[in-house]
C-alpha positions in Angstrom: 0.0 0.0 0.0 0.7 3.2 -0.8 0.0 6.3 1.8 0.0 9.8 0.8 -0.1 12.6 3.1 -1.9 15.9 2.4 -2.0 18.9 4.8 -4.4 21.1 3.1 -5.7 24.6 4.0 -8.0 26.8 2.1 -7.7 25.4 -1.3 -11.4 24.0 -1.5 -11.2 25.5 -5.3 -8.7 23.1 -6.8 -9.4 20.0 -3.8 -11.6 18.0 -6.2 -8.9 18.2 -9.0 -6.5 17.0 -7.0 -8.3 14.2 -5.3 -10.3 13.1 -8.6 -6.5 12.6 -9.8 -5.9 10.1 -6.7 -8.7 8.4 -7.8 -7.9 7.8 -11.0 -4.6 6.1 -10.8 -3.7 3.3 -12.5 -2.2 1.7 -9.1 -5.7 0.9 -7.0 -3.6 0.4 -3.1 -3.4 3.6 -1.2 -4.5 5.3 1.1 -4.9 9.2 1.3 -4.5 10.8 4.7 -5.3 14.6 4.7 -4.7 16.9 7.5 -7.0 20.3 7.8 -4.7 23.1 9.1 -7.2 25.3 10.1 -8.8 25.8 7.0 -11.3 28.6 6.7 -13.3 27.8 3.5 -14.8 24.7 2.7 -12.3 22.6 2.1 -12.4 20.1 5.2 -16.0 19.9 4.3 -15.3 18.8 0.8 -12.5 16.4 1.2 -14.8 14.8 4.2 -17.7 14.0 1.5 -14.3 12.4 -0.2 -14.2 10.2 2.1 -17.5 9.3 3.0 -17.9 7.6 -0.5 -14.1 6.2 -0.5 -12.5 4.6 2.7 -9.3 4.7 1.4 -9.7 8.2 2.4 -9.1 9.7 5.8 -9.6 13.3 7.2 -7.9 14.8 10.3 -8.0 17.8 12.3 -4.3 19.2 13.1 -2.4 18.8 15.7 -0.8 21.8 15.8 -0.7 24.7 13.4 1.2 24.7 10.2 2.5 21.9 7.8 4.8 20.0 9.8 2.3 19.6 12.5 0.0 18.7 10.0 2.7 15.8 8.3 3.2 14.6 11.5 -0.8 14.4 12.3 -1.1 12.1 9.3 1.6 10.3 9.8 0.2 8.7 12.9 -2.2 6.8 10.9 0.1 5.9 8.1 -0.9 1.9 7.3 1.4 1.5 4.1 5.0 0.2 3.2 5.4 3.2 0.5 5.4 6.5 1.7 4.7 9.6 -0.6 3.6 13.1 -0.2 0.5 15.7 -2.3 0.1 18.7 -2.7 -3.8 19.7 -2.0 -3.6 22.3 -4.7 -1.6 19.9 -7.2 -2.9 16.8 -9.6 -1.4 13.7 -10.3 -0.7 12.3 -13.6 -2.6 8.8 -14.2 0.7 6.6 -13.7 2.2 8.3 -11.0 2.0 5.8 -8.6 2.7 3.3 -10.7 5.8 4.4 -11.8 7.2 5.0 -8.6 6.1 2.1 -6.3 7.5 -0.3 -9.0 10.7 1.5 -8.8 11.0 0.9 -5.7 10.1 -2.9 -5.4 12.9 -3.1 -8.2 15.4 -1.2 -6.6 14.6 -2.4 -3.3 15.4 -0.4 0.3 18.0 2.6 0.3 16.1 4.2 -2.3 13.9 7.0 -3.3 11.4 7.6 -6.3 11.0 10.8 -8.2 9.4 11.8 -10.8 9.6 15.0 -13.6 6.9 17.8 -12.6 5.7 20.7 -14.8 4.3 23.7 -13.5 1.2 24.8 -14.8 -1.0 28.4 -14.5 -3.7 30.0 -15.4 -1.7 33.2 -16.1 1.2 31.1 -17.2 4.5 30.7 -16.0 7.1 32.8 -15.5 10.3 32.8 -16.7 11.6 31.8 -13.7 9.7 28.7 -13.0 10.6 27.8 -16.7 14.2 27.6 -15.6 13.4 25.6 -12.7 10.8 23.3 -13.9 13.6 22.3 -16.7 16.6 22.3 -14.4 15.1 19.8 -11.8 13.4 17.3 -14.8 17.6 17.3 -15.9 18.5 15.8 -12.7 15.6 14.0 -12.4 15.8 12.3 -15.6 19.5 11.1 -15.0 19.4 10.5 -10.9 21.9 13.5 -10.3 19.7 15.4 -7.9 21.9 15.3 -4.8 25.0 16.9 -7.9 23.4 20.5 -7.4 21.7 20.3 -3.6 23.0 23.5 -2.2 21.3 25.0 -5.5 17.9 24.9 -4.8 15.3 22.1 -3.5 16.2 19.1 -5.3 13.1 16.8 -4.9 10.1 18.1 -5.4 8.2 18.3 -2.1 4.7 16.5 -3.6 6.8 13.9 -6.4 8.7 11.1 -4.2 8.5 7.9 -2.8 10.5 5.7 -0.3 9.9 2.9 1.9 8.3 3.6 5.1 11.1 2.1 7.0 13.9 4.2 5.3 11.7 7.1 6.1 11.8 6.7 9.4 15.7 6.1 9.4 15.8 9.5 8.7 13.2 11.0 11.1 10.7 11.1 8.3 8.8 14.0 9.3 10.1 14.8 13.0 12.8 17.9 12.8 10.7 21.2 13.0 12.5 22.5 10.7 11.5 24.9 7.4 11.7 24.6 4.5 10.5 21.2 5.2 10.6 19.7 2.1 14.1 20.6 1.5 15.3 19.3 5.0 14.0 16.0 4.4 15.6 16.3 0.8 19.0 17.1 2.6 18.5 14.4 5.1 18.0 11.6 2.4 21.1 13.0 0.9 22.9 12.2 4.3 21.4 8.7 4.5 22.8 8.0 1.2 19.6 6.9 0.1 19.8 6.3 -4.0 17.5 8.3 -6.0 16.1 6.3 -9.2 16.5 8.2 -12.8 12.8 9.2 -13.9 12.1 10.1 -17.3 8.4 10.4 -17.2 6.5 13.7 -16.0 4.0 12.3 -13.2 3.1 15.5 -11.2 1.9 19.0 -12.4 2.3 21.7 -10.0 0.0 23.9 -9.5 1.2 28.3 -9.2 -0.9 31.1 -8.1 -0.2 34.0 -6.2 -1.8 33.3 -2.4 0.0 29.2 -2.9 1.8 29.1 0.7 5.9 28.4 -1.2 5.1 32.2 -2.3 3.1 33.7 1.0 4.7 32.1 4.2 7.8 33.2 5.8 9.4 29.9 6.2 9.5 30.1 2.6 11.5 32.7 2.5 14.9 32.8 1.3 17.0 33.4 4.5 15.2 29.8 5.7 16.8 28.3 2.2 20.0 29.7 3.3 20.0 28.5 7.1 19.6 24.9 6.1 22.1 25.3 3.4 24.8 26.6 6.0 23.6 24.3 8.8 23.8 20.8 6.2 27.1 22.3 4.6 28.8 22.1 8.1 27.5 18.8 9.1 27.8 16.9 6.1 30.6 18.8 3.5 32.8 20.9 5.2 35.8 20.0 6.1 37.6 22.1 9.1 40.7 20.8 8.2 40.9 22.6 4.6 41.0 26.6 3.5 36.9 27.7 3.5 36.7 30.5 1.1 33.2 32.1 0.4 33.1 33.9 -3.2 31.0 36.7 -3.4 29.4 39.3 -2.1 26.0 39.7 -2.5 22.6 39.3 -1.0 23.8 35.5 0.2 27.6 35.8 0.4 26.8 38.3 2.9 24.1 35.9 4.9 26.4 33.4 4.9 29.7 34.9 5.8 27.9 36.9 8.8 26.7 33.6 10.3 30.3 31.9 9.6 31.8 34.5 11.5 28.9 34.8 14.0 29.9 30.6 14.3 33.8 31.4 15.2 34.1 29.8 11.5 37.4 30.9 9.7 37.2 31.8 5.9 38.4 33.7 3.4 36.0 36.2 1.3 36.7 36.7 -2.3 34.9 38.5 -4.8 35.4 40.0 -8.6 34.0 43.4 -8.1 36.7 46.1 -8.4 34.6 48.7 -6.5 34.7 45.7 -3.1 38.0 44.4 -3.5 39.8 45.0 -0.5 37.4 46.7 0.8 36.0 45.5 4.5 32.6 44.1 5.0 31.4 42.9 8.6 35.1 43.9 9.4 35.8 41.2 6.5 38.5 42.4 4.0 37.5 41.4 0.7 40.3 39.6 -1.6 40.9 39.0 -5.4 39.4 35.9 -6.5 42.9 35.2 -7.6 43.9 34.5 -3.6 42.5 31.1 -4.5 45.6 29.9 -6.3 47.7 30.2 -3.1 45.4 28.2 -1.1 46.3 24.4 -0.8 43.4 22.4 -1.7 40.2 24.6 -0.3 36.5 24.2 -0.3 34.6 26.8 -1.8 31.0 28.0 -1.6 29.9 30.1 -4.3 27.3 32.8 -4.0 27.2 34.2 -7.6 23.9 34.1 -8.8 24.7 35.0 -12.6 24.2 32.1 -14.4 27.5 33.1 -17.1 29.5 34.3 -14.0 29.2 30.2 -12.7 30.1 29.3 -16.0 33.0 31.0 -15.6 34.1 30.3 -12.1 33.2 26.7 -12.7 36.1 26.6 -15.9 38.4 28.4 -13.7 38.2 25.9 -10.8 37.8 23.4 -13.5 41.3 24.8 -14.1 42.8 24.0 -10.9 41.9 20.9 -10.7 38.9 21.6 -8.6 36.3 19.2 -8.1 32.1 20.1 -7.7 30.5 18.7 -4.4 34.3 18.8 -2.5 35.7 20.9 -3.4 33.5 23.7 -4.6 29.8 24.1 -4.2 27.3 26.2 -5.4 25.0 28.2 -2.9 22.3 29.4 -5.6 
């Protein structure tokens, strides 16, 4: 069996979408368990008449307040050997769960199922999303998520699947800690769980203005760069080599103020001629240069321009540097 979990508030206007999509799957065992975080239209009301005509269905009150909570609500209840997650706002393709439970009775334990998403809109999507919506189905498609973590969200919060027991190696929902979807993401990385190569797009995701990934705070992107920091020091850095932060922007600043905040040495290089050698946080800033006299450093890199990483990359390329040890891109 198959459980999915879906915290849901306020989104009684795309519910029956999303649920007539669980419905309709070509893989009949699951169970849905959806948690109501206070919601304030009619949405507990509609995904209750759900389940009054489909017992694989189940309806909970929260807990607490707020998505976690609300995971760890439904998880309570959870009755089968796959575990997956849904969006209440989101549909699933027809052979989504399909796909990915027989991935993983293939692969076995130690392993996690994705699939390729696509955004879709009534207004249309932006630019933005584009980019993102391709850059994820890349890594998806060949298995390479964890290759880019400290970039963005790597698995899709509503578009993965693992074995209950491997899920609660790694605390399955327990750590209060947002984003919570990229925390779990980082701690499946940490378990060395295997992520399966997907080719097929099994989940469209939903955007509108007032969808919470756009409204809440802990969606905000200070929150993306805490766990990125606190992951990078538990799992990558190394305190025995140079730690050089390169650039200074928006997030080389975050991140080199709690490094320094942390007792963390580092160095702080940049390409700006109007910063260079200038102070910061009482941070001198050096060439980008001063990495050639460093003996095998790790860098984080903070430049968002994507033909500025193109360039950094072929100069570490250069030096024989090698992505996820010895560099590692921060956005």
């Amino acid at each position: 069996m198959v459980s999915i979990i879906i915290p849901f508030k306020n989104t009684a206007h795309f519910l029956s979408e999303c649920l007539n999509s669980i419905q309709d799957q070509t893989y009949g065992n699951w169970e849905v368990l959806a948690v109501n975080d206070y919601s304030e239209d009619d949405s507990y009301e509609l995904l209750s008449q759900y389940a009054s005509r489909d017992a694989r269905i189940r309806v909970f009150q929260n807990k607490g307040s707020g998505i976690i909570p609300a995971l760890q609500t439904a998880y309570v209840h959870v009755q089968g050997e796959f575990i997956t997650r849904m969006d209440s706002d989101d549909i699933m393709k027809p052979n989504r769960l399909d796909v990915m439970a027989k991935s993983l009775k293939k692969h076995g334990k130690g392993h996690i199922a994705v699939g390729q998403v696509k955004y879709f809109s009534e207004r249309g999507i932006s630019a933005g999303y584009d980019r993102y919506e391709k850059w994820i189905n890349h890594l998806t498609a060949t298995g390479r998520n964890y290759s880019e973590i400290y970039k963005e969200c790597v698995i899709p919060s509503p578009c993965w699947m693992v074995h209950r027991s491997d899920f609660e190696y790694c605390n399955g929902f327990s750590p209060n800690r947002y984003p919570e979807d990229y925390d779990l993401t980082f701690r499946f990385y940490e378990m060395g769980f295997k992520i399966i190569p997907c080719a097929h797009v099994l989940h469209l995701w939903r955007d509108y203005d007032t969808r919470t990934s756009r409204t809440h705070e802990h969606y905000a992107q200070n929150y993306f760069l805490d766990i990125k920091i606190h992951y990078f020091l538990r799992l990558d850095h190394n305190p025995s080599r140079p730690l050089v932060v390169w650039g200074a922007g928006f997030k080389g600043k975050k991140i080199s103020k709690v490094l320094l905040e942390k007792g963390i040495d580092f160095t702080w290089l940049c390409d700006n001629p109007n910063k260079i050698n200038k102070k910061i946080y009482g941070k001198e800033m050096k060439h980008f240069k001063t990495m050639e006299l460093f003996r095998n450093p790790q860098t984080i890199i903070t430049v968002a321009n994507e033909d500025a990483q193109i360039e950094i990359e072929a100069y570490l390329h250069q030096l024989g540097h090698k992505p996820m040890d010895d560099y590692f891109f921060f956005c």
